[in-house]
C-alpha positions, -999 to 999 in steps of 0.1 A, spaced: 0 0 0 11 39 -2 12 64 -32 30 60 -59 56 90 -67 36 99 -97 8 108 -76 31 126 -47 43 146 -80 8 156 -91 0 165 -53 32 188 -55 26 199 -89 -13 211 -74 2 228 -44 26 250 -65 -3 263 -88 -24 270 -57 -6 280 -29 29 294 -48 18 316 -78 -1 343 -63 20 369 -80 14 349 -117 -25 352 -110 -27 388 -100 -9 399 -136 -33 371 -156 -66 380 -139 -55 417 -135 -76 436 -163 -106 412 -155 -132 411 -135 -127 385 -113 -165 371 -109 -169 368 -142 -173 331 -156 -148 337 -182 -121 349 -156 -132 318 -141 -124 296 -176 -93 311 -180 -79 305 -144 -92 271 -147 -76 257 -177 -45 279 -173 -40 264 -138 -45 231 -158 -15 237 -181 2 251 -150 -3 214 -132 7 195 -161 38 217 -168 48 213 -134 37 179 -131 60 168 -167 89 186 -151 89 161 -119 79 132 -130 116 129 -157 137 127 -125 119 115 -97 119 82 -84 111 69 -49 143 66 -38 150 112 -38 110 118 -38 110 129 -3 139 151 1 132 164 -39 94 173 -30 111 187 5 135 212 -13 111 222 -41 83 229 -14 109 249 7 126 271 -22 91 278 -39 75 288 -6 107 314 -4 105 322 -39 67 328 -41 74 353 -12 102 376 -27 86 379 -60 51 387 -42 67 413 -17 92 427 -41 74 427 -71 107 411 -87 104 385 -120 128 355 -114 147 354 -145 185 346 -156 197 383 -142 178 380 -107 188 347 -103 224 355 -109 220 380 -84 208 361 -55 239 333 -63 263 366 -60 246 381 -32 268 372 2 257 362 35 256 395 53 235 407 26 212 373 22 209 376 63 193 410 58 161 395 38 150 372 60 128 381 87 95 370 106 74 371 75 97 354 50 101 326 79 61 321 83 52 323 48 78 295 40 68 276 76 32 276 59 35 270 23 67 250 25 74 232 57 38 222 65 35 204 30 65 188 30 62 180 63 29 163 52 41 148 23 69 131 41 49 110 64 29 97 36 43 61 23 56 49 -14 44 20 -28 74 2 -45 65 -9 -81 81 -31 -101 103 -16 -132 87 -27 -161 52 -18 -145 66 14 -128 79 24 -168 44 18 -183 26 38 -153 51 66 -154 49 66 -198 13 70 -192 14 101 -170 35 118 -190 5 116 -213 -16 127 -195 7 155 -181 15 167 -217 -25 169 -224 -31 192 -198 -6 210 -208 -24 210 -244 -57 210 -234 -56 243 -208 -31 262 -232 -55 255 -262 -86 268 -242 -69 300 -225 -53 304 -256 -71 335 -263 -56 352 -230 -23 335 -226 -12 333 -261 -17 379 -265 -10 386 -225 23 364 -226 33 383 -262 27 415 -246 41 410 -216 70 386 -221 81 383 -185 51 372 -169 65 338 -179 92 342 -150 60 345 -126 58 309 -130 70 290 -97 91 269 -100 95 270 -136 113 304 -131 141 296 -113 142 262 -120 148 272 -155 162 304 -148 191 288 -124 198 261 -150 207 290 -175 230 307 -148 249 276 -144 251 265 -183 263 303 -185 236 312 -209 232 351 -217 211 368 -200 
């Protein structure tokens, strides 16, 4: 018995879309009025691609052997990241990210405080902390492979399936406003970090 890491990924992937990209759903729903059923549509099938993105991402290296302390650390840096970008309106692209790896402890110690600490308590501790108590069913290879093939199908379709029915909001807001794509969590610095270290251009 247990969950499999697939389904620990989706949980994760679901917590980051609702609980870590406050700052990504202000500058969507921003011009719209957020009652409206179509504000409604397009938060619902753009948090759908959001999922799937997220989920795709985690299930090509996870397995249940670094699934705890993986989910742990994600939880943890996305909690921290969702606050900074939220409090200091910053975008988490190749240049802040490069930043915040130059930045040295005296100056690192003068960000945190009481809030920082809570928000990451709440949104990052408390779900890992959940999360790590729950068990992992070990699967058999050639069984675990099929399972894990099939996911990424279905990961990929949400990905298709909510970008193809926000289309007409994504597709012109993220033309006009290129850098709302490094409002993602974790995406941005995932991605963004990755440049840093292949020493990418900015």
């Amino acid at each position: 018995s247990g969950f499999r890491t697939e389904s620990l990924a989706l949980i994760v992937s679901l917590l980051f879309t609702l609980l870590s990209n406050g700052a990504f759903w202000s500058a969507l729903t921003a011009q719209r009025e957020s009652l409206s059923p179509d504000t409604w549509r397009i938060a619902f099938f753009t948090g759908l691609a959001l999922t799937g993105l997220h989920w795709f991402l985690l299930l090509l290296p996870v397995n249940r052997w670094i699934a705890r302390p993986l989910f742990a650390a994600l939880l943890l840096a996305t909690a921290a990241a969702a606050y900074f970008m939220s409090t200091y309106g910053i975008y988490l692209d190749k240049s802040m990210i490069r930043s915040l790896v130059e930045t040295d402890v005296r100056e690192a110690s003068e960000l945190l405080d009481g809030k920082l600490l809570l928000a990451v308590a709440v949104y990052g501790a408390l779900p890992a902390w959940l999360l790590w108590r729950l068990p992992i069913r070990p699967v058999a290879l050639r069984q675990s492979a099929a399972f894990r093939t099939a996911c990424i199908a279905i990961a990929l379709s949400m990905i298709a399936v909510g970008v193809w029915a926000a289309a007409d909001v994504l597709v012109p807001g993220l033309r006009e406003h290129k850098a709302t794509r490094y409002l993602v969590t974790p995406s941005n610095y995932l991605v963004s970090l990755a440049g840093v270290l292949a020493g990418t251009p900015i």
